[in-house]
N, C-alpha and C positions, 0 to 999 in steps of 0.2 A: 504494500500500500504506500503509495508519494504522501511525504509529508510534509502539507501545505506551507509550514513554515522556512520548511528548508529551499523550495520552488520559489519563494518568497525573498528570502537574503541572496539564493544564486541570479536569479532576477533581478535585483539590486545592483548586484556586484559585474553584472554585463556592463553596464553603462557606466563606460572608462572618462572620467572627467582629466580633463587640463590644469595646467598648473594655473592659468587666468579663472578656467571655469571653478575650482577649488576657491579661488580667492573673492568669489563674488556670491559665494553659497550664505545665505542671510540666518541667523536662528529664526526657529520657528516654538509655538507654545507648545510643542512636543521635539524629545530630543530625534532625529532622524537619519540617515546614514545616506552615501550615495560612492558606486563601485569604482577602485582605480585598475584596476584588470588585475589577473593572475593572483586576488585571493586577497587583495590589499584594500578598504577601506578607506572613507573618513569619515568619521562622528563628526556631528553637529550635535554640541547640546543646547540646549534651550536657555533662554533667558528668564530672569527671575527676581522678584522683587528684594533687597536687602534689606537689613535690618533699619538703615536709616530711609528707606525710600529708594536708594540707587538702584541700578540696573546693574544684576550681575553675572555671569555664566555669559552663554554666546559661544564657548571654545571652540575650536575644529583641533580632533587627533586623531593622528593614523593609526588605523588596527589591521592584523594581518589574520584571515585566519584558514586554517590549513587540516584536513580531514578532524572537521567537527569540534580544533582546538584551534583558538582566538589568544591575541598577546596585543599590549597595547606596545606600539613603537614610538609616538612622543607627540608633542604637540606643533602641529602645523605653523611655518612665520617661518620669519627669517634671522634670528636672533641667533648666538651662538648654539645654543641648545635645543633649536628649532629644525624642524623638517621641511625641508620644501619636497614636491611631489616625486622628482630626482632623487635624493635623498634617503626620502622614505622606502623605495622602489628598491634601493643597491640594500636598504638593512632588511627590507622585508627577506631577498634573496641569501644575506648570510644566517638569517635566522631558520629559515628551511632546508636550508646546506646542515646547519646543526642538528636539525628536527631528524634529518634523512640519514644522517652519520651517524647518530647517535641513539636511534629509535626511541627519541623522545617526544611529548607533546610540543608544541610551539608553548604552550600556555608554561613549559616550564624553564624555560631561556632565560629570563631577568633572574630569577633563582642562581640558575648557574653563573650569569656572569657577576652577580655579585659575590659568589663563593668562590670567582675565579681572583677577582682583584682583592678582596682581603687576605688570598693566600698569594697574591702578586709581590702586592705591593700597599703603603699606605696610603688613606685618599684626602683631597683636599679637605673633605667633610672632617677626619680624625684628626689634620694640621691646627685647622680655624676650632675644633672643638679644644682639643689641648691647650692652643693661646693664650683663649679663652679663659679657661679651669687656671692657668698660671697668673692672670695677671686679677683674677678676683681679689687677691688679699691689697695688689700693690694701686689700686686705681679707687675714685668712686666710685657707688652704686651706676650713677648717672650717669658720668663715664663710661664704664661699663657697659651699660647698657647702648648708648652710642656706638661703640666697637658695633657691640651685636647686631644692631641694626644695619652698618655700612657694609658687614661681611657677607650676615646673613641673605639681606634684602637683597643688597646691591652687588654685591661681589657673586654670589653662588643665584642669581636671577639671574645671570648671565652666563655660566658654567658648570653643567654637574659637579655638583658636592662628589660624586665615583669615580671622579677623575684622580688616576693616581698620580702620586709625587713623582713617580719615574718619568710618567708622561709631561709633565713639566717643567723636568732637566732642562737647562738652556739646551744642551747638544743633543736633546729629541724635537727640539720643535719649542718648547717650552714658552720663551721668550716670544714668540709671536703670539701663541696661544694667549699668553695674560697681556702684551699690548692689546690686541682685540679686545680684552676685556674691559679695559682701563677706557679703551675710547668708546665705546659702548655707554659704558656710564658715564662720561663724559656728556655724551649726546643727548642721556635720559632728563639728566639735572637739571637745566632747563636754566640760563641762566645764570647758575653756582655751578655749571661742569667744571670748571677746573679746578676750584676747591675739593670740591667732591672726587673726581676723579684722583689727583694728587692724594687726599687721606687714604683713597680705597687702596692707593700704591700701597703708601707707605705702611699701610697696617698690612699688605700683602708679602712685603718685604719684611716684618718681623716676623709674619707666621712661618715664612721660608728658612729664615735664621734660627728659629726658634728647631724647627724641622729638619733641619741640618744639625745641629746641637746632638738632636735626640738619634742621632742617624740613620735618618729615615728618607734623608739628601746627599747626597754625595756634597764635597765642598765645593766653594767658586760653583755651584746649577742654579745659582738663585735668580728665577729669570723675571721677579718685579726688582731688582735694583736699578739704581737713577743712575744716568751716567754722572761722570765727577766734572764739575765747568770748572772755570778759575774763578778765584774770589773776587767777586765783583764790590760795589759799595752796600751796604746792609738794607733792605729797601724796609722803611720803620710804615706801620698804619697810615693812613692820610692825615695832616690836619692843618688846618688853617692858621698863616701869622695873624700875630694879635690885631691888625690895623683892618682884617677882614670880618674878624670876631663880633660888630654889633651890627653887622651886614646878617650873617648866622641871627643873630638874636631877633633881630627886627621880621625875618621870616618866619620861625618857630612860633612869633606872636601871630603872625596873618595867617599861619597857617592855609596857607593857598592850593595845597593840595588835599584841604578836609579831611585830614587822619584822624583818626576815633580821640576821644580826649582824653581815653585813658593813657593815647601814646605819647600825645603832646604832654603829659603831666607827666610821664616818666621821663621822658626825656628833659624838660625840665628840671627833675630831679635829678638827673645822672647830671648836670651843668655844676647844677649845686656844690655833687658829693665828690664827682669822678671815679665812681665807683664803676668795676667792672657789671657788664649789661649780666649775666649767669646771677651776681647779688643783687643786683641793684631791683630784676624783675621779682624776685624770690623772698625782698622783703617781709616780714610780719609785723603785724601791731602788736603781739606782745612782747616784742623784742625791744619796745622803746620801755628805758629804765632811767633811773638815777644813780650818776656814778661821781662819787669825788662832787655831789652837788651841781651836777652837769645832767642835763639830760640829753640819752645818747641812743644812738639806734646800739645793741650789742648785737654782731650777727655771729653767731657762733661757727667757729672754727672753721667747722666741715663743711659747710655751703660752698654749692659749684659757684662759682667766680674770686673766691679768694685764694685761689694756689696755694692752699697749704698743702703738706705734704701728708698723705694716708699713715695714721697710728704712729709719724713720729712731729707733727705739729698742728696738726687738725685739732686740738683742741685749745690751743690760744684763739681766742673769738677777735673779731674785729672791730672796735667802737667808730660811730662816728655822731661828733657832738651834733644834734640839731639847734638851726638859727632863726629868727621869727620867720625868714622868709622860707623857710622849710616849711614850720609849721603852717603857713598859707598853704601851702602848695595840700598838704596831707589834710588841711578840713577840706579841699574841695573833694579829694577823695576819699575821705568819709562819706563827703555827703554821697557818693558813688557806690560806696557798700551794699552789699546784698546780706550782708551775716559771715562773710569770708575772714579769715586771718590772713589771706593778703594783702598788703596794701594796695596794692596795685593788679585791675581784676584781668578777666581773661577776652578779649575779645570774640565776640561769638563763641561759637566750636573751637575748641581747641586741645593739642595733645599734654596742655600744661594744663592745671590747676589756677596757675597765674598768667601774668601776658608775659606772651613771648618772647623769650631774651632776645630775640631778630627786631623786636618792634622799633625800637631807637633807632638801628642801621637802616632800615626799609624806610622812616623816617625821613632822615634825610636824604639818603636816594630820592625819595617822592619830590623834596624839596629841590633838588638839582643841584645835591653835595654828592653826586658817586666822584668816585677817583679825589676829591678834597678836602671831606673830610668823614673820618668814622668815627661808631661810638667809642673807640677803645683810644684811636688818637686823641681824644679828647682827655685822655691822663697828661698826653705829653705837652698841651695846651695848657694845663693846669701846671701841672710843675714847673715847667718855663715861667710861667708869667707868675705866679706866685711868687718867685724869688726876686723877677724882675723887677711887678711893679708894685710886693708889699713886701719886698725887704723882707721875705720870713727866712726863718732859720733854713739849714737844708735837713737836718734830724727829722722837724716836726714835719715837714711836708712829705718825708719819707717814711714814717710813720702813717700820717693820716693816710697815703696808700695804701697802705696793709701790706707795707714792706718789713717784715722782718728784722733782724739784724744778720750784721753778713757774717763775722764771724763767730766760732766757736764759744769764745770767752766771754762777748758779750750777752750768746744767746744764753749761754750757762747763769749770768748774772746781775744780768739786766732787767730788771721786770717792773722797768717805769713807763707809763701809757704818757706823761705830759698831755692830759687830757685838759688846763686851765690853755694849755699855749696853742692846742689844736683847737677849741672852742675859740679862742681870737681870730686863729686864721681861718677858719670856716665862718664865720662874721663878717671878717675884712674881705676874704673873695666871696662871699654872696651879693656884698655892697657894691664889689666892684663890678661885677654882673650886672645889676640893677642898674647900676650910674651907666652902663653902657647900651642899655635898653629891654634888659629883658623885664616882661612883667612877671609877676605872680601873684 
């Protein structure tokens, strides 16, 4: 007796599509398949409502399947880890060469090859996990977590995690392999590729070091290393001479690009403090105390934007004395509170809690400060001019950065904050802010 279902997928599977026809195949409300000849497949599956409303699914993947066993080959595109119809066609053929050698099903081929490569060889997945598990103790959470994301999302969305480290040796191919990948991500970021790209290197280039260490690389195969340039001049953040600085303030007031007011108020406040954007968003209200008769934002130690160091100075906190014109800036944002303990809230949707340590910089990008100045150049604006134009000591300005002491002997015993001399000069440069046009 013919079994309709099977009349049904052989029927299907006659009608051999194109790599154009493939690329113009739409989802439909049911998932549905259409034949590439010789036993070879593509799914469409269907599109579907996500949890926040978006539209998600849509995929096309190539399936092979071969006396009544089915194996998925991978997802159609043109990405490093993508099939094109060519492609699919040359793995369909070695995975039936193995079905037929080895009198196995096709359905159990990904089996084998992944019992072939952990008895090969290590894979990038074991490298990026290992790095990973090593640098938990020496980074923060947050940090951390940041790695995860760049490797995970963006480094291995681009190249099988089952790629082994041998296949990666520069003298296999290696080195081109991870360029492609670097400029891939490059391409995705949309505006930050190079930043991005460049991080993905260089965390790519410790997992490879790391992986060689453990040897699990031969030495000299590390095929994300940067070539070596000659030392050029040190190229510092962007920021603006003083004589441009109430040109800056006079804009942040008109705000002409209508940025939310919670960013125009931070950034304001980062004017104020000079604090890095990681602290400066990350604020709390019960972090403001009295110290030595000063009232101070304390931000404790461990918070991302004060470079302290993990379990050997993460817990010296950071003061910084507040000045009336601080406090203006903070009733408006009260009046802005929902019930949050940030001071500073989160713009619509977002992956933070609080606003986003990018707010400041996008900022004034909006404003038409890219390339002259950023949030973080904005320390070197402060320090300069502080000495310049209020005569401060250079200790206490070095301090009020959440600078450290440099050497041994003084961090051994030194444990004076000069918190009467740093409430002067956050005084003295707020006025002089002010005197120069900014409101609050």
């Amino acid at each position: 007796m013919v079994d309709a279902e099977e009349v049904r997928k052989t029927m299907e599977e006659m009608v051999m599509l194109t790599q154009r026809e493939i690329q113009q195949l739409k989802p439909d409300s049911k998932i549905y398949k259409r034949g590439c000849g010789d036993g070879l497949f593509i799914v469409v599956h269907k599109k579907y409502d996500g949890r926040e409303g978006d539209k998600r699914g849509g995929g096309k993947y190539f399936k092979g399947r071969y006396k009544k066993s089915e194996v998925q080959i991978g997802k159609f595109g043109t990405s490093f880890n993508e099939y094109s119809l060519k492609s699919a066609h040359s793995e369909w053929e070695k995975i039936k060469s193995w079905s037929k050698k080895n009198n196995q099903s096709v359905s159990k081929y990904k089996n084998h090859q992944t019992k072939k490569i952990e008895k090969e060889s290590h894979t990038l997945r074991e490298a990026i996990d290992f790095y990973l598990s090593e640098k938990r103790l020496d980074i923060k959470p947050f940090t951390l977590q940041t790695y995860k994301n760049q490797l995970n999302n963006r480094v291995l969305g681009n190249i099988s995690p089952h790629t082994t480290l041998k296949e990666l040796e520069w003298e296999n191919g290696g080195r081109e392999i991870i360029t492609k990948v670097i400029q891939k991500i490059k391409e995705q970021a949309q505006g930050n590729g190079v930043d991005q790209s460049e991080r993905c290197q260089d965390l790519l280039n410790a997992v490879f070091n790391l992986a060689i260490e453990k040897g699990w690389m031969k030495r000299g195969e590390n095929p994300a290393t940067k070539p070596k340039r000659k030392r050029s001049r040190e190229n510092h953040h962007p920021s603006l001479p003083w004589h441009e600085v109430p040109k800056l303030l006079a804009d942040i007031n008109l705000n002409k690009c209508n940025s939310h007011i919670q960013t125009v108020l931070a950034t304001k406040f980062l004017l104020m403090t000079f604090l890095r954007t990681g602290a400066l968003a990350r604020l709390q209200w019960e972090w403001i105390i009295e110290k030595d008769g000063i009232e101070c934002f304390k931000i404790p130690g461990n918070t991302n934007g004060l470079k302290r160091r993990r379990d050997i100075n993460d817990h010296i906190p950071h003061y910084v004395p507040i000045t009336n014109e601080m406090k203006q800036i903070l009733e408006v944002c009260s009046q802005y509170n929902d019930g949050s303990k940030y001071v500073f809230q989160p713009i619509r949707q977002s992956r933070y809690p609080h606003l986003d340590p990018e707010s400041p910089n996008n900022y004034l990008k909006n404003l038409g400060y890219a390339g002259k100045q950023r949030a973080h150049g904005w320390r070197r604006v402060a320090r300069t001019n502080v000495i310049d134009h209020l005569g401060c000591e250079y200790d206490v300005i070095k301090r009020q950065m959440g600078h450290l002491p440099d050497n041994k002997v003084d961090r051994a015993y030194d444990g004076s904050l000069r918190l009467k001399d740093r409430k002067k000069l956050m005084d003295d440069w707020c006025k002089l802010l002010t005197e120069n046009g900014l409101k609050v």
